[in-house]
N, C-alpha and C positions, 0 to 999 in steps of 0.2 A: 504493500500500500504506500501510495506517496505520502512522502509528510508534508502535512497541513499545510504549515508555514511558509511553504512553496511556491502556496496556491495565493489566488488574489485577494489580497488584504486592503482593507479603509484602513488609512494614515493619518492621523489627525498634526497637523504642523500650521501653528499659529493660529488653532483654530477653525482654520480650510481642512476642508476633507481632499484627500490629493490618492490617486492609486500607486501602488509599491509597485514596483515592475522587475522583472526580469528578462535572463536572453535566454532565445534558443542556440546553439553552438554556431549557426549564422542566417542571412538574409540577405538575399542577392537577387536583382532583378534581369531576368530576359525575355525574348519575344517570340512566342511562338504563331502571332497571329497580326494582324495591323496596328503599326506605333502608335498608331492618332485613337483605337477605339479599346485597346486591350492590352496587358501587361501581364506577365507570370510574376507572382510572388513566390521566391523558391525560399522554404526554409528547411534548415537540417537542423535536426535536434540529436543529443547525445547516443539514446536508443528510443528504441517506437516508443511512440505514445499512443492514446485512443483515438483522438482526431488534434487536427491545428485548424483554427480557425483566425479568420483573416476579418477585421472589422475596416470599414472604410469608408472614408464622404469628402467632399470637399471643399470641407471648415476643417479647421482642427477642433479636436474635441477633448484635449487634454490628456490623450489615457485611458480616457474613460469606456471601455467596449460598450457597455448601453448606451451610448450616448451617438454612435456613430450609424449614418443612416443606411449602411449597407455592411452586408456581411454574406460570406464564402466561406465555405466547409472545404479545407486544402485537399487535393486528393494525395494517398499516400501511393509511392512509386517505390516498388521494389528493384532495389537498384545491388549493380555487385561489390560497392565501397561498404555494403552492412557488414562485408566479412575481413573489415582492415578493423573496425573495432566497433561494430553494433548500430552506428549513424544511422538516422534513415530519411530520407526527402521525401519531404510534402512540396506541393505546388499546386496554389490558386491561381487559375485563370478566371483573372478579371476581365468582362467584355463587355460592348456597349457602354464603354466612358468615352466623356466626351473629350472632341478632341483639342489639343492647345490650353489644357487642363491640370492644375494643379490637386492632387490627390494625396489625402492623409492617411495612415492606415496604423494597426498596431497589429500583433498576433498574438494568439492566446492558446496555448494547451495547458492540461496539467499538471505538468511536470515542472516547468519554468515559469507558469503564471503568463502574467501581461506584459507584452514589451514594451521596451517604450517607444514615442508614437515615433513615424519617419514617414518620407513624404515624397514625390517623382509625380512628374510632368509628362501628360501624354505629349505626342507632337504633333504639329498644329496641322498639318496636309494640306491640300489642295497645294496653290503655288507658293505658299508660305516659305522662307528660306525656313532653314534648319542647321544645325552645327553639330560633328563627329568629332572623334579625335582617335586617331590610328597609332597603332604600333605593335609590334611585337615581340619574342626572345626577351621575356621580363627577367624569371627568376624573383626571389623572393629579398634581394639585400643589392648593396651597393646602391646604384644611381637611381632603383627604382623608385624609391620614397621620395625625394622631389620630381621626381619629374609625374608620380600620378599624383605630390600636392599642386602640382604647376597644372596639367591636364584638368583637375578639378576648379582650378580656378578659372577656367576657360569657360566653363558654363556651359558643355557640349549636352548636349540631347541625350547622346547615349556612345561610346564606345566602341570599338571596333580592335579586337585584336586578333591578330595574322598566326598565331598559332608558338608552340614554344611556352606556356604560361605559364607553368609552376617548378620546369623540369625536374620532373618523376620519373620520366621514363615510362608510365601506363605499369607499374609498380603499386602493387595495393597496399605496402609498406608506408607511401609516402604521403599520409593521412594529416603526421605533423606539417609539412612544407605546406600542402594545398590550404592546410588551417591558417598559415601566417600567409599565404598570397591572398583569401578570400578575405582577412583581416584589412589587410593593406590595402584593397579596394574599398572596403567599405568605410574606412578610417580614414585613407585621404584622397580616394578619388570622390567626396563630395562640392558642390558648387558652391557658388559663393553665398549663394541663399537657403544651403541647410538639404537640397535635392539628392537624390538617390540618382546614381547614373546608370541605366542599365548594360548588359555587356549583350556585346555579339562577337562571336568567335567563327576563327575558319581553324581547322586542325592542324599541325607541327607536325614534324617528326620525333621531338621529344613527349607527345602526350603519346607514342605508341611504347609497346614492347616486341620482344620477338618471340613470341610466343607462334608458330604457326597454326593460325587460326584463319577464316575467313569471317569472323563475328567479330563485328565494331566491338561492343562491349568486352570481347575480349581479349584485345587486340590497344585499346584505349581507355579501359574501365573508368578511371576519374572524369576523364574528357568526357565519355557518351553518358555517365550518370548525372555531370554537373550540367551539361550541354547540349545531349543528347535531341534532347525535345524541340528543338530551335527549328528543324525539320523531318522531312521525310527519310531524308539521307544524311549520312555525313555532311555530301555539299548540299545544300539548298541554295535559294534564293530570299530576300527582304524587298518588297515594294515599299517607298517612302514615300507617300503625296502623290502628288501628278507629276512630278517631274525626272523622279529620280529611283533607280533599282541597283540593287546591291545581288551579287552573284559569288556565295561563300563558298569557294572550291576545295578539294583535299589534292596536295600537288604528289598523290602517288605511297601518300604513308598506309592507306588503307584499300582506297580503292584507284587503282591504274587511270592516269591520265586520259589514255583511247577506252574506244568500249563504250560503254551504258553512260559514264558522266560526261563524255566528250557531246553523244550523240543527245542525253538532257541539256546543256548547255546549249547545242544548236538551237535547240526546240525552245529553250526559253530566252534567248536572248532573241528569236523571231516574235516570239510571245508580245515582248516588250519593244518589238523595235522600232514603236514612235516615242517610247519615252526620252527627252532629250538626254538625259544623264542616266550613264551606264558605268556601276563602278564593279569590280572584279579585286577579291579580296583571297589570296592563299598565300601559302608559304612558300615555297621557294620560288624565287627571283628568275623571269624566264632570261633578265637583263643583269646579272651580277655585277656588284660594283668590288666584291673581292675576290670570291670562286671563279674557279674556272670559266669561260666564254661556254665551254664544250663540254661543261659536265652533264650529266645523266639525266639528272630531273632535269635540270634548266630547257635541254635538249628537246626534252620528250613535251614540254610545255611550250615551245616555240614551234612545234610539231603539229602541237595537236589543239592547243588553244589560239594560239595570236592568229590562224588564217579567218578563225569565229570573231577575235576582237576585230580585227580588221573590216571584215565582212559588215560586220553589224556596228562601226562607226565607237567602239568604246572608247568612256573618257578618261577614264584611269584606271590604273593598273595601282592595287596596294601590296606592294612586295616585303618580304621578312628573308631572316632565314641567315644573312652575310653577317650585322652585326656593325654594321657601317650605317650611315648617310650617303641618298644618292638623289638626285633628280634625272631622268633621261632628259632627251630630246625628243619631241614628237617621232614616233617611228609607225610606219606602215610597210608590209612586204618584206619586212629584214632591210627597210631602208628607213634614213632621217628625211622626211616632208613636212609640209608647211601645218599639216591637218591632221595628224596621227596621233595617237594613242601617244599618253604620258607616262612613265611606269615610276615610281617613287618610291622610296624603300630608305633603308635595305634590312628593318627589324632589329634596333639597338632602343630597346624600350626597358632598358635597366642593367641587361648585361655590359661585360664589359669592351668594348671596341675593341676593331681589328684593322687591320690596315687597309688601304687601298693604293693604285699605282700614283705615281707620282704626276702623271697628267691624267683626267679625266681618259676613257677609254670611249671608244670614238662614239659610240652611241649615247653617252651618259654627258648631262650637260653640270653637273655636277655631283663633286664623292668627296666625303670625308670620313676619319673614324673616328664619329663621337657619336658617345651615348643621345639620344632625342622621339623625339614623338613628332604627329604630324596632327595640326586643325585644320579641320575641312569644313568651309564652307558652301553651304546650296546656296541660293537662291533661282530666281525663275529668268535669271539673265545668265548665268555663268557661276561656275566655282574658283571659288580664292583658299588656295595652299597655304599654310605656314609651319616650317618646320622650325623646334622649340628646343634649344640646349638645357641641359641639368642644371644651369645658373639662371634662366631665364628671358636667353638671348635666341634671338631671332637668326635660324642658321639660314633659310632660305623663304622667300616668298614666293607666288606665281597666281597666276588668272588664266582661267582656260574660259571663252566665250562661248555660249551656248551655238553648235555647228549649226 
C-alpha cells in the first residue's frame, strides 16, 4: 500500500490553503499528431502505478487538479526500458486544443501525488511564422548545459534533434544517462516565459545496439520507448501550418536508406509538394564537413535521397553526425546552383568538436569545429538560419526566400 503522505495533501501556509506536490521521475513533451490542435504529455514514473492522470485549461489554476477545466486519463504503454529498472510511460494525448494557445496542466497518480503545474504553447498554423531550434550529438555534460540554457532562451516552438541524444548505445543499462539528458531538457531547455519545449527526434547511430534484430524496439529500446510514438515508422513525417513539413529520416541505423523508406519518402514529399517549405531532418551528413566525401552512409544518402530532395525542390537539409559547424552552398544534381537545397549541420549540440579542413571543401560555404545549435525561422515569406556558439555568439546567419 502507498503511504498516505505521498498522496495529495491541503497545506495551510499563511493561512492560504496551497497543494503539496510532487514529481513523477519525469515529463516530457512530443507530437504524435498536429502542433496547432494536440500535444502528448509523456510521463515516466518510478514503477507502474494504477492510472496518471493529466489535469489541464488555459488559466493557470495553481495546482489545484479540481480546479482545472479539463482532464485525461494517460494511457499506460508497455515499453522494454521496465526491465532496466521497473519505469513505466504513460502518455496523454491531448486533442482538439486550440491552436497558438497557451496550456496549463499538472499530473497526478498515486504514488507521487500532484505535480507541480507547467505549461506549452500549441503552434499557431495557418501562415503564422513559427520558430525551431536544431541540433544534435548532445551527450549529457560539457557544452551541453549552455547551449540548451541558450536554445531555451530562444523561445523556439519546439525542438528538433538529428539523433545521437543520450549516447547509450540502445543499452538498457543506461537508465542513469537518459535520467540526467531528460533532466537537462527539462531544466534548461525552458523559454523565457516559464514554457515547456516539446522535442522531435530523427534516430542516430548511437540510440542503436548490435544486437541483430530487425525490431526497432530492439535494436533502439530507449529511442523507440521514449520516441517511438512520434510515428508510424522510425522515419515519419510533421506537417507544420500551411506552409511548412518536416521529413524525420533514419540514415540506415535501422532501416536501409533504399527500399520501403526511400520509396515513403517519394510518396510523401509528392504528398506535400505544394507546400513551400520542405525541411529533411537525419543523421548522417549526405555533405560532411569532417568525414569522409565517400563514406558509406553519406554515399548511400546522396544515392538515394538528394535525386527526391532535388526533385521535389527541398529547403533544407538538417544534418548531425561530424560534430563540426557547416553551412553548404545551395547544391542540386551533385552541383553548386543558384536555387538548391541548403544542407546545414554538422550535429555538435554538446559534444565535443572535431576538426575540419583548413579551407571550406568545395560544396560547403562554410565549417568550423565548434560546439553550436541552429534557430530556425518560418515565416510565410522565407526562412532565417542562425547558428549559436556555447558563449552566445552568433556563428552564422542566412535567409533562404520562399522559391
Amino acid at each position: 500500500m502507498k503511504f498516505l503522505a505521498r498522496m495529495l495533501v491541503l497545506v495551510l501556509i499563511g493561512g492560504v490553503a496551497t497543494f503539496a506536490t510532487a514529481e513523477p521521475l519525469h515529463i516530457y513533451l512530443t507530437y504524435s499528431g498536429a502542433p496547432e490542435t494536440s500535444i502528448d504529455i509523456n510521463v515516466i514514473t518510478p514503477e507502474r502505478v494504477t492510472r496518471v492522470d493529466v489535469h489541464f485549461d488555459t488559466r493557470s489554476r495553481d495546482g489545484n487538479p479540481d480546479s482545472y477545466a479539463n482532464h485525461v486519463r494517460a494511457s499506460t504503454y508497455r515499453t522494454i526500458i521496465e526491465l532496466s529498472d521497473e519505469r513505466t510511460l504513460y502518455a496523454a494525448h491531448l486533442t482538439d486544443l486550440k491552436p497558438g494557445t497557451e496550456y496549463y496542466f499538472v499530473t497526478e497518480d498515486e504514488d507521487t501525488g500532484v505535480s507541480r503545474e507547467r505549461k506549452f504553447r500549441t503552434l499557431p498554423g495557418g501562415n503564422k511564422p513559427f520558430r525551431f531550434v536544431n541540433g544534435g550529438d548532445m551527450g549529457v555534460d560539457g557544452a551541453v548545459v549552455p547551449l540548451l540554457q541558450l536554445a531555451g532562451k530562444a523561445d523556439p516552438d519546439f525542438g528538433l534533434i538529428g539523433g545521437d541524444i543520450a549516447y547509450v548505445n540502445g543499452l538498457l543499462g543506461g537508465n542513469r544517462t537518459w535520467d540526467r539528458w531528460l533532466k537537462n531538457w527539462e531544466t534548461y531547455t525552458t523559454t523565457s516565459d516559464g514554457r515547456m519545449v516539446p522535442i522531435v527526434t530523427a534516430i542516430g547511430n548511437h540510440e542503436t545496439n548490435d544486437y541483430i534484430s530487425t525490431d526497432p524496439e530492439m535494436k533502439a529500446p530507449w529511442y523507440m520507448s521514449l520516441f517511438g510514438r512520434q510515428g508510424e515508422n522510425v522515419y515519419w513525417s510533421l506537417r507544420v501550418g500551411d506552409n511548412a513539413v518536416f521529413y524525420l529520416l533514419d540514415s540506415g541505423h535501422i532501416v536501409p536508406h533504399a527500399g520501403t523508406q526511400t520509396e515513403w519518402l517519394d510518396a510523401e514529399l509528392n504528398r506535400y509538394s505544394t507546400v513551400p517549405f520542405k525541411f529533411a531532418a537525419y543523421h548522417v551528413p549526405l555533405y560532411p564537413a569532417h568525414r569522409d566525401y565517400n563514406g558509406d552512409y553519406s554515399v548511400r544518402g546522396r544515392t538515394h535521397w538528394a535525386p527526391l530532395f532535388d526533385k521535389y525542390n527541398l529547403t533544407l537539409a538538417l544534418e548531425h553526425h561530424d560534430h563540426v559547424f557547416k553551412r553548404s552552398k545551395p547544391l542540386k544534381g551533385g552541383q553548386v546552383v543558384e536555387e538548391g537545397t541548403v544542407y546545414i549541420g554538422d550535429g555538435c549540440f554538446g559534444r565535443s568538436a572535431r576538426t575540419v579542413d583548413a579551407q571550406p571543401r568545395w560544396y560547403n560555404e562554410k565549417e568550423k569545429g565548434t560546439p553550436h545549435f541552429w534557430i530556425v525561422d518560418v515565416t510565410r515569406n522565407g526562412v532565417e538560419c542562425e547558428a549559436i556558439d556555447a558563449d552566445g555568439e552568433t556563428l552564422d546567419r542566412f535567409s533562404l526566400p520562399k522559391k
